[in-house]
N, C-alpha and C positions, 0 to 999 in steps of 0.2 A: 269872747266871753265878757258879760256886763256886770259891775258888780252890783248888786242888789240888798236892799235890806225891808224885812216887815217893819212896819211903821209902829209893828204895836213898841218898839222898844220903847217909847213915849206914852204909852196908853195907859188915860188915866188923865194925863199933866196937861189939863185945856182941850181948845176947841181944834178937830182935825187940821185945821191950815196952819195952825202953831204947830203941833205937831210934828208935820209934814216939812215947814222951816227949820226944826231944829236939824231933822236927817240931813235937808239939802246943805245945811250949813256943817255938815259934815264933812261933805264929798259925797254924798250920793243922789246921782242922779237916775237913780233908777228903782223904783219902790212896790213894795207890796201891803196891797191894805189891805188892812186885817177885820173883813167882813165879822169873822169869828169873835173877836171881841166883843166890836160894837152891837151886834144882834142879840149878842147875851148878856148888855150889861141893865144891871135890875134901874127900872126908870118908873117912880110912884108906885102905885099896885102891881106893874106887870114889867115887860121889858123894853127895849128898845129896838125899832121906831115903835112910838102909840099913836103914829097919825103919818097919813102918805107924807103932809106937810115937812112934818120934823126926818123925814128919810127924804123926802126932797131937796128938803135944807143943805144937809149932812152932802149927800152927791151931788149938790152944785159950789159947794165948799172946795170939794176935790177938785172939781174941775176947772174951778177957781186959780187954784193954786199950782197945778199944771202948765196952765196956761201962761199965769205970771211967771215962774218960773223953768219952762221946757222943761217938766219933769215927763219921763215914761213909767208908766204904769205896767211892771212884768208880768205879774202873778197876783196871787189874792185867794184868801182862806175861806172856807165857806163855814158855813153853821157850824160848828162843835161839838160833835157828841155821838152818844151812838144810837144811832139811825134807828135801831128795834128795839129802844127804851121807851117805856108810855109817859104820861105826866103832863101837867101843864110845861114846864120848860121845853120837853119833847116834843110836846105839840105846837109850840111856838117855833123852836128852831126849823122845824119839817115846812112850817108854814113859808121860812124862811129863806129857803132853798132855791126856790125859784125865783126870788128876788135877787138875790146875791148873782143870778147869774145873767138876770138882764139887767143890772148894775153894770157887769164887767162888760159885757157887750155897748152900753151907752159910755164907760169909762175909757174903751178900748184894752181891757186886758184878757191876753191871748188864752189862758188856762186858770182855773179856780180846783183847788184841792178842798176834796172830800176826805176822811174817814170811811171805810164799810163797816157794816155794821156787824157785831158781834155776838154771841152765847155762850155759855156756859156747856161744856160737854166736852166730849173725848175726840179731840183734832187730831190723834190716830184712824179714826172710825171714817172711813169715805162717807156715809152716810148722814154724818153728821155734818160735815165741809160742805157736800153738795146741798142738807136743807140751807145752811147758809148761804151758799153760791144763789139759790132760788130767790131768798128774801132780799139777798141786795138786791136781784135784778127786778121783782116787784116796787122797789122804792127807786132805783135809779132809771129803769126804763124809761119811762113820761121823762126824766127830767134831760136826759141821754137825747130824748127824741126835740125837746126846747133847745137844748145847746146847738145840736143841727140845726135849726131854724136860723137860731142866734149868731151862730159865726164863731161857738165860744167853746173851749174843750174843759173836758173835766179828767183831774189831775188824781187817781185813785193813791193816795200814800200806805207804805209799807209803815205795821206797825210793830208792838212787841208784846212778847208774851210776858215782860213785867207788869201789864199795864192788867193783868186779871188775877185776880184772887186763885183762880181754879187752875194756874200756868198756863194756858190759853188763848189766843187772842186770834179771829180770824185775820190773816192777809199777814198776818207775822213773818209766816212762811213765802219766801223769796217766789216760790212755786205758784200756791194759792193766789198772788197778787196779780202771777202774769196771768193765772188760768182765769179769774174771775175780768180782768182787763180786757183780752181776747175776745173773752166770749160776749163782749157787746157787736162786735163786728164793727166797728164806727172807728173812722179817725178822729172823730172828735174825743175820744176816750185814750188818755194814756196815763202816763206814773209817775208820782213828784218821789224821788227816794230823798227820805230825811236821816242825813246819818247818823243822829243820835240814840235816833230807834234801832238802827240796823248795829249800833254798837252796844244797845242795852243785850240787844238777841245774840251777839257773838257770833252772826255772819264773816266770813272773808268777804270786805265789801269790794273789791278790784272782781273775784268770781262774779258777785252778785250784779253789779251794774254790770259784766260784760252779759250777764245770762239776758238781763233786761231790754239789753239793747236801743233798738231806735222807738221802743215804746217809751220809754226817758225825756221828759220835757221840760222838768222844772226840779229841783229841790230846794231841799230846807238844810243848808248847812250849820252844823249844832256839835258840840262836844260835853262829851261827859265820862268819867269814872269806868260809863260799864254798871254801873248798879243803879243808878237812878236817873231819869231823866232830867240832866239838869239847865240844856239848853243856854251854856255858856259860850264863847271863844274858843275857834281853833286854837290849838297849840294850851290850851287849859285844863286839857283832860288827855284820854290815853288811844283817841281815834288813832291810827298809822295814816297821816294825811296822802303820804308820798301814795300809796294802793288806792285809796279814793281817785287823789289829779292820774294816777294810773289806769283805770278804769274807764274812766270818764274821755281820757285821752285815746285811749283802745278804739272804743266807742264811736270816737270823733263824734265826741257832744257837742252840739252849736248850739245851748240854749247859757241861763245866765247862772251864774253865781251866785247865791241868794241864801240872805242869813236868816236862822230863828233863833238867834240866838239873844235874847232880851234879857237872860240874868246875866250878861254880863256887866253891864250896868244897872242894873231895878235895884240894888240893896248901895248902892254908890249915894254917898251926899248928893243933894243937887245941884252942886258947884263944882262936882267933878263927871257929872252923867254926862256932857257935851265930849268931852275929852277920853272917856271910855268908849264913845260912838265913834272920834275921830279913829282911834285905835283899832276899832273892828275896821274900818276901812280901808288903814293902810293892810290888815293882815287877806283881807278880800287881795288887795294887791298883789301882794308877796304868794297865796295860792294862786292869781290868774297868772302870774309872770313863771309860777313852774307848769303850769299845763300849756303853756308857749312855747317851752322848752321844745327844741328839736335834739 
């Protein structure tokens, strides 16, 4: 197990190879960029890239900074949002999508985590789960059938039903996530479980990952309350980590460790955010050293 962190905890603070130095000067050698942000950050009238050049730029920065320092690239976010929103941002992210993942495939990283896409309506009602089973597989199909080409998997994450006004959310459900995963028929398709979600939803996460199984390729390790997504530090909020390294050990997970946890530092002075990353690092430790545990 590798420990891993999104680079967004830096996002915002300079250009990606700063960035990306500050993590390494952490202790981490092993990172996830966070497509997600930078796609969505407002740049003049619209978003970012507004030119091949400037997303040119940007991924030869990374690769840049890889190379100077043997970093690996684990994972990586894709667009943000939900997929069956209309809108100029909707329609920019969507554009987006297929870029982010022959990015991963030129950056070499193994899986890019999606979102499915969600509505409004009665997630008791079969009827209503299966038009949405339908619509994801209209928007991910094509992009399912590029990742094939590519070499590159896409990482479907479990969500939560805090995250809808209506208590709702598709792929909330532990169930919904593997059925809709499944039914691509493709190895390139499996499931980043982010356990901040699966703690807002009040899953038993040790059940949950064991149901998952070897569909499991990536997470976003995160802690929070339970009532709101807060996407802080293990040990900060009220996850039972020991049933997680539990699960995950069941499992015999061979993938990496990997944090989303960026407010544990974002509201920190800037003279103490270096030293809040160190932190998350050694605590990456101190979970890989009990899922070592025999």
């Amino acid at each position: 197990m590798r420990i891993s962190t999104s680079i967004n905890i830096f996002f915002g603070g300079g250009p990606v190879y700063y960035q990306m130095k500050r993590v390494y000067d952490a202790g981490f050698r092993f990172m996830d960029i966070n497509f997600a942000d930078w796609v969505d950050e407002p740049s003049g009238d619209g978003f970012f890239p507004q030119s091949d050049a400037a997303w040119e730029d940007w991924l030869s920065e990374i690769e840049r900074f890889c190379r100077d320092y043997g970093v690996t690239l684990n994972q990586a976010h894709g667009p943000l949002f939900n997929i069956l929103d209309e809108g100029a941002r909707g329609d920019h992210l969507r554009k987006m999508c297929l870029p982010t993942l022959q990015a991963a495939a030129r950056l070499g990283i193994p899986w890019v985590v999606f979102h499915a896409g969600t509505a409004e309506g009665d997630f008791n009602d079969p009827a209503h789960v299966a038009a949405l089973k339908e619509k994801n597989h209209l928007f991910f199909d094509p992009l399912v059938k590029e990742a094939e080409k590519l070499g590159v998997g896409i990482a479907l994450e479990n969500m939560s039903d805090r995250f809808s006004k209506n208590g709702g959310c598709y792929c909330a459900r532990t169930e919904d996530l593997i059925d809709l995963c499944d039914s691509f028929h493709s190895d390139c398709v499996g499931i980043c479980w982010d356990t901040g979600h699966a703690n807002l939803q009040g899953v038993d996460q040790r059940a949950a990952i064991n149901q998952i199984g070897s569909r499991l390729k990536c997470l976003h390790i995160q802690d929070s309350d339970g009532k709101t997504d807060q996407h802080t530090a293990p040990f900060y909020g009220c996850i039972n980590w020991e049933a997680v390294i539990g699960g995950l050990r069941d499992i015999g997970y061979s993938g990496d460790l990997t944090f989303e946890a960026h407010m544990l530092t974002r509201k920190l002075p800037e003279s103490c955010k270096d030293a809040g990353l160190m932190l998350m690092y050694q605590i990456g430790r101190e979970l890989k050293s009990r899922f070592e545990r025999k």
